[in-house]
C-alpha positions as CSV (number, residue, x, y, z in Angstrom):
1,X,77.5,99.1,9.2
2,X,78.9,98.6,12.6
3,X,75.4,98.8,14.1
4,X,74.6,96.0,11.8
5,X,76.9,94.2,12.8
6,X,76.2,95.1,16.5
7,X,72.5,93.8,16.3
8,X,73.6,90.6,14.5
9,X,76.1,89.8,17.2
10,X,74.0,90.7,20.1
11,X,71.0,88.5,18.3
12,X,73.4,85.4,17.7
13,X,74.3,85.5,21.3
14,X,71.3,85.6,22.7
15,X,69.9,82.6,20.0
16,X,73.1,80.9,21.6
17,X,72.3,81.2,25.0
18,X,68.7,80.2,24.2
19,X,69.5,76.6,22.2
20,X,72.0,76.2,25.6
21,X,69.6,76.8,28.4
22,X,67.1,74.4,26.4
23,X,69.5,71.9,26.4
24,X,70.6,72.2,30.1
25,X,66.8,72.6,31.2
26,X,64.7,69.8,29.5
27,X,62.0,69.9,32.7
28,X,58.5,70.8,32.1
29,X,56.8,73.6,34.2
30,X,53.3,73.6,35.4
31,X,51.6,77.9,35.4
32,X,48.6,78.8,37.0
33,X,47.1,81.3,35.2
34,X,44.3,81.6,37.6
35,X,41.8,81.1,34.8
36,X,44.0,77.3,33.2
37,X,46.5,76.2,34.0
38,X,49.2,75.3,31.5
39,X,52.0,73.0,31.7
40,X,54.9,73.6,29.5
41,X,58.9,73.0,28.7
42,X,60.8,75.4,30.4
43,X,62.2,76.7,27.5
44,X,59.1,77.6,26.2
45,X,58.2,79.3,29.2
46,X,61.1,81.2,28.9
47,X,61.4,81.9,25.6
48,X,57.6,83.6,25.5
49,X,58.3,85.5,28.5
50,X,61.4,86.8,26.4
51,X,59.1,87.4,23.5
52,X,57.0,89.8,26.4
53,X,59.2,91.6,27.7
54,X,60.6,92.5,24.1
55,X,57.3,93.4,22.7
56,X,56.3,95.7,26.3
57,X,60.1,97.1,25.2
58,X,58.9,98.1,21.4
59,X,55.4,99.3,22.9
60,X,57.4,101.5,25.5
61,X,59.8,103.1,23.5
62,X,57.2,103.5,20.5
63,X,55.2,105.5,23.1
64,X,58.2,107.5,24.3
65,X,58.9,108.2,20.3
66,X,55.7,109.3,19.4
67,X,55.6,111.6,22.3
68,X,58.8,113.0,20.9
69,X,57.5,113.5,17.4
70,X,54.6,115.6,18.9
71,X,56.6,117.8,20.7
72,X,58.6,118.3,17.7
73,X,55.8,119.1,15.6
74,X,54.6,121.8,17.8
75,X,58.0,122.8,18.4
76,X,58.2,123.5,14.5
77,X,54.7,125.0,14.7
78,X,56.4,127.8,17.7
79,X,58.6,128.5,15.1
80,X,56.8,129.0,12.4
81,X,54.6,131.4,13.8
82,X,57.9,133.0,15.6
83,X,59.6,133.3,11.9
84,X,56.0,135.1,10.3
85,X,56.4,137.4,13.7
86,X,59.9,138.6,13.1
87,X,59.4,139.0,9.5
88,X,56.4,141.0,9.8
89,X,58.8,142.8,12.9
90,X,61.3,143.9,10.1
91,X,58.7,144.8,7.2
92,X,57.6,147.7,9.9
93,X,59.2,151.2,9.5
94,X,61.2,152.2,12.0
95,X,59.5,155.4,14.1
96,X,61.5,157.6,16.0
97,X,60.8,158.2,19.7
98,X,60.8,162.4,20.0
């Protein structure tokens, strides 16, 4: 519930400080893309450089998650094949050593 309430806080404020640097910055900006160039509010500009650097964010940690999931599943696979060893350990009779 906190968490919720973490991500809606931290969400308003940034909206906030979004609608507040659009009104303090009502300029337009020209980008050279090297293949057009674009000319655009500055807002805008920032807002979809925001939007990038959010989404590169998601891709990163996605990437970093799935690695973790496959390390887990062959993690689980180790022990699997550990937990069939033992067992299979313990179903042996015991031999003495004379």
């Amino acid at each position: 519930m906190f968490k919720k309430i973490g991500v809606l806080l931290i969400f308003l404020l940034v909206l906030v400080a979004m609608l507040v640097f659009t009104r303090l910055n009502p300029g337009l900006l020209k980008i050279d893309l090297a293949f057009a160039a674009v000319e655009t509010s500055i807002p805008v500009a920032f807002t979809l450089t925001f939007i990038a650097g959010w989404a590169f964010g998601i891709l990163c940690g996605a990437i970093f998650v799935v690695r973790l999931i496959n390390e887990r599943r062959q993690l689980r696979r180790s022990l699997r094949l550990s937990e069939t060893e033992v067992s299979s350990l313990r179903s042996l009779p015991i031999s003495d050593a004379d």
